[in-house]
N, C-alpha and C positions, 0 to 999 in steps of 0.2 A: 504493500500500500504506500510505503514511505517513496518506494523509488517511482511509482506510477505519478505519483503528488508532484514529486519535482521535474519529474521528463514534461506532464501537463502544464502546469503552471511559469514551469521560469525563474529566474532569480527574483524579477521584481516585485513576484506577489507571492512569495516565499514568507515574509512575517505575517502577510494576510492570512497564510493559510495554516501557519503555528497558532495563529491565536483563534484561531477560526475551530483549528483539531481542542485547544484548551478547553474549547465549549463544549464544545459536542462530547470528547469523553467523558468528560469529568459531570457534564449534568445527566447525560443519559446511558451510563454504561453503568450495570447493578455493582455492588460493593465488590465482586471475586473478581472482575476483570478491572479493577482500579487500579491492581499493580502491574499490570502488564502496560495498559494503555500509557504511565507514568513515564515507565521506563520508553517506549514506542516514541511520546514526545520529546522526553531529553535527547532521543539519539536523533531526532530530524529537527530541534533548534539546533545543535551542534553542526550538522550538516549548514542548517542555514547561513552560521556563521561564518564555517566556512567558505562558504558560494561569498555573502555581502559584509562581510566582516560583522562584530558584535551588534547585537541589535539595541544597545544603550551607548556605542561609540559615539561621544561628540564630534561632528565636523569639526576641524578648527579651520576657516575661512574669515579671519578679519575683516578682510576687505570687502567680504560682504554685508557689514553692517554700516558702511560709510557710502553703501550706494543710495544716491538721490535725486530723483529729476529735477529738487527744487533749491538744495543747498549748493548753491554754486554759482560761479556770474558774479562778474563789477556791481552790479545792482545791489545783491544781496549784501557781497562786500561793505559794500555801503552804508546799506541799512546797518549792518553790525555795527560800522563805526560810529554811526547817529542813533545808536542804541536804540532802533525801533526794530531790532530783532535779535534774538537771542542764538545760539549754535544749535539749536532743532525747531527752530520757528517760533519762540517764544515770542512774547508781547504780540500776539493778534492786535491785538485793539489798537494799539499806537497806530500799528499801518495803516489800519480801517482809517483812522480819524485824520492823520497824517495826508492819505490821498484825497479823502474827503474836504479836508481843509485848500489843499491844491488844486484842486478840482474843481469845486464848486463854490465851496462860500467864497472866492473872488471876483465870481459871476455874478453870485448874488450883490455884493457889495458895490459894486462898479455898474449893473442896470440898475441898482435902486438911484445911488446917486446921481447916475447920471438923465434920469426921468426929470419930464417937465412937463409944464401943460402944451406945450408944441410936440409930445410926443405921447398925448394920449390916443392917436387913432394907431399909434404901433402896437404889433404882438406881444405881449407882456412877456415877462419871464417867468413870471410865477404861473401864467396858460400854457406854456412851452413844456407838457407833460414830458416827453421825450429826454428830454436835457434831465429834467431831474431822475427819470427809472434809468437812464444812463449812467449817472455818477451818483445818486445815491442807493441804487439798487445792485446794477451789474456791476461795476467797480468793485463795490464791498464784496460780493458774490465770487472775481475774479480770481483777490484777493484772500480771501478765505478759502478758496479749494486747495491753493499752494498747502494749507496745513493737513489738507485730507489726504491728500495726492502724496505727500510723504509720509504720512503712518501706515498707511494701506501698499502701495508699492515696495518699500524695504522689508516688510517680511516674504513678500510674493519672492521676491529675489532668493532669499536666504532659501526656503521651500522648494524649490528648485533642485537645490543641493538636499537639501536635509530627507527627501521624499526620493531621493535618488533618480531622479527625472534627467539631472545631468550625473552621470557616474562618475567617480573619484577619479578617473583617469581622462576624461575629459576637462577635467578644472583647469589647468593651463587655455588651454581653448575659451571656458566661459571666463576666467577671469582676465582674457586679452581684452572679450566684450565687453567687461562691467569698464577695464581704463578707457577701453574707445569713446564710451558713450559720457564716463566724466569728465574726459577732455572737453569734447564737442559742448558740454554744458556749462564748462567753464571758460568757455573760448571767448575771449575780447573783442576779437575782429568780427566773431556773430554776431554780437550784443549790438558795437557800433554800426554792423550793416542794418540790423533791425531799426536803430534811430534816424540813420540816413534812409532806407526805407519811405518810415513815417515820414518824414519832413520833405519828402521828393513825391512820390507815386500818391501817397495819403492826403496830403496838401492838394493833389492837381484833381485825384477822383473826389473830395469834397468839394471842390471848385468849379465841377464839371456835374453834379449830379445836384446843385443847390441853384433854384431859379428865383429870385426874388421879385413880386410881381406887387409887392405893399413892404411897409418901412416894418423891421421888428428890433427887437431889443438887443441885436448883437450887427446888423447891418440896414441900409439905408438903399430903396432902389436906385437901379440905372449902373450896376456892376455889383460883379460879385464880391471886393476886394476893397468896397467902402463904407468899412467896418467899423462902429461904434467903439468904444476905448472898453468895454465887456466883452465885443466883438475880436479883438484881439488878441485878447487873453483864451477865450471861447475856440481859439484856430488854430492860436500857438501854442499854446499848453495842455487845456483842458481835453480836447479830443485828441492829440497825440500821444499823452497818459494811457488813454483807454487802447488805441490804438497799438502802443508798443506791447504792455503787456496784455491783449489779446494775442500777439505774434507770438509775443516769447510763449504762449501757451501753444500755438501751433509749432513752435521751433519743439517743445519736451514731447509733444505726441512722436516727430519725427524722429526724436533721439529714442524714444520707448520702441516704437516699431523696429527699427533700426536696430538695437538691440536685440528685440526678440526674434528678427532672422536671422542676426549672426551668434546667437542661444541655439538656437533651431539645427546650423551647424557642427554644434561638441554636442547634437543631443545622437 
């Protein structure tokens, strides 16, 4: 039975099927056949061993608990030195408020003041639904998956290994893929393409896709580019916020993917 078990099954569901024999003899085999069945299991965990080494070995893989899509990058660098984040994503809330502050309340502050009674037939800002579920909704929403996206991802990683998905003797192979994909996440020159980006192709498709045909709170008709002093702030800053780190979220899907075909290869 012992050798039938392992020619069917394989190495990789070899502890499934130790624990699996633990149940079945021990709950339905009467008192005389307990010591045979005892002895029947020690000698095919032993085997198991064999085949996939100890079934209580710890992996020791470091380097797998330092993988991250989202700790890494001039950006985060940053935040760390303006202590609006901590070395695993600490202080949420600073950055919430932090972007928030950046983002909108300068919009606010700059269309209020700058309203008058020759500008009551423009689009208000506080009717401008959009601008606000923008920066006080998706922003914060953005921003806050970075901490979801890192506690859920780093164990995925480690499981990998630890569920023998990748075997002990492909670890050089997957652990080429864990540095390729930290590089690429730490990389400067994608970060700066990502800003040059925004501020080129981001700037010309908001300038191409925005028809002004009545005066609103951030621009005045007869161009697109004869912007209120809210409106400035509204073009240069505020939507290029949203803009870059929407990217950098399509930049980690690309690294994640990316990853998991060159995983897919030491599997």
């Amino acid at each position: 039975m012992e050798i039938a078990l392992l020619n069917a099954e394989g190495p990789h569901n070899l502890y499934t099927s130790a624990n699996r024999l633990d149940f079945v003899w021990f709950g339905s085999l009467p008192d005389s056949g307990l010591c045979l069945a005892s002895v029947v299991l020690i000698v095919l965990r032993e085997r198991v061993s064999l085949i996939c080494g100890p079934m209580t070995e710890p992996i020791s893989l470091p380097e797998l608990d330092d993988f991250s899509l989202v700790l890494g990058g001039p950006i985060f660098q940053l935040f760390r030195r303006s202590h609006l984040t901590g070395d695993g994503l600490e202080l949420l809330h600073r950055r919430i408020i932090f972007s928030t502050l950046v983002a909108w309340l300068p919009l606010l502050i700059l269309a209020t003041a700058g309203s008058s009674p020759a500008s009551v037939s423009r689009v208000s800002f506080f009717h401008d639904v959009e601008v606000h579920v923008r920066f006080l909704i998706a922003l914060p929403v953005l921003i806050g998956a970075e901490l979801l996206v890192h506690s859920r991802i780093r164990p995925v990683v480690r499981r990998f290994v630890e569920r023998r998905i990748v075997l002990p003797e492909d670890l050089p192979r997957y652990y080429a893929a864990i540095q390729s994909a930290v590089r690429l996440r730490n990389s400067i020159v994608l970060e700066i393409s990502l800003l040059i980006f925004v501020y080129t192709f981001g700037l010309w498709l908001w300038s191409n896709r925005v028809a002004l045909d009545t005066s609103t709170w951030y621009a005045q008709p007869g161009g697109r580019w004869h912007l209120t002093r809210a409106g400035f702030w509204y073009v240069f800053v505020s939507i290029p916020i949203v803009q870059f780190i929407l990217l950098r979220w399509y930049m980690r899907l690309f690294i994640w993917f990316r990853f998991c075909g060159k995983s897919q290869e030491s599997i």
